[in-house]
Steps between C-alpha positions, in 0.01 A plus 500: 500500500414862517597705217723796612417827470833746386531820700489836291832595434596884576730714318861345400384173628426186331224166511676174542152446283607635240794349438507232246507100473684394353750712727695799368881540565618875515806712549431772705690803617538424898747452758441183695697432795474143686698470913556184620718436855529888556645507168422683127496195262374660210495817385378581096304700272541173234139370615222280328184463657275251316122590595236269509087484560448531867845511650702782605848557297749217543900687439747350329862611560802394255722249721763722398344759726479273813843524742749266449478183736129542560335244291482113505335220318168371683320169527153518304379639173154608335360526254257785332297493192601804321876514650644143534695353690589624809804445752587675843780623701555606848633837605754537804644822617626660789473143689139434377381273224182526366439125382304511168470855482519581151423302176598559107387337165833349338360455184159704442268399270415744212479876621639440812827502404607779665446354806786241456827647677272715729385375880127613711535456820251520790478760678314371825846319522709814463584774807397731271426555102437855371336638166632868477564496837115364564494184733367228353209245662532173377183360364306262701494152503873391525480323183510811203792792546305809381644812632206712616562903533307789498464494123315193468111396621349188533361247644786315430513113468634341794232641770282261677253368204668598190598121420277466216566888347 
């Protein structure tokens, strides 16, 4: 395993390396916006981003937030050390479903509890998600749902030898 090396981040951006771990959930001031099947699903400044060593941002939007009709239970669950139990939902829209396209923790463990009526979803599964109005890249690896952007550096886990990070 070869240890990464973080680029230097430049003005009003951040290191995914220096965000914590245990990760950190935040409410930040930004508009997110998520498409799906030629259609605006979500649509919110109510966003938590919970930030963790080596990973882009992963967004959390309220369910609340999400247009009616669009969610539904998925097959599967997860689990994470600092977050719980995880379960997952699929995302349809305009005549497209997204099959296990977005995930929530029903009942966090301690200091995640915001995180319990609110939904990430992936973005590599979306048409388009937005960050004030920046298009998101999903992070690599199809397994994690960071939301890369301009404001963030890596390397971020999920690239071709960053199993063992």
């Amino acid at each position: 395993m070869r240890r990464p090396v973080p680029e230097k981040p430049g003005p009003g951006q951040e290191s995914v390396w220096d965000y914590p771990r245990p990760p950190r959930v935040e409410h930040v001031d930004r508009r997110v916006t998520i498409d799906l099947g030629g259609e605006r699903i979500v649509d919110t400044r109510d966003v938590v981003r919970v930030l963790e060593t080596s990973h882009p941002p992963v967004y959390y939007v309220r369910f609340a937030d999400v247009a009616d009709g669009v969610v539904q239970s998925a097959a599967g669950a997860s689990m994470c050390e600092f977050k719980g139990s995880a379960r997952y939902f699929s995302l349809t829209a305009g005549g497209v479903t997204a099959e296990r396209a977005a995930w929530n923790y029903p009942t966090p463990l301690p200091g995640y509890e915001t995180l319990a009526d609110r939904l990430a979803i992936y973005p590599e599964q979306m048409d388009a998600c937005t960050v004030d109005g920046e298009r998101v890249i999903p992070q690599p690896g199809g397994f994690y749902g960071g939301w890369i952007t301009s404001a963030v550096v890596g390397p971020f886990k999920g690239i071709p030898g960053s199993m063992g990070w």
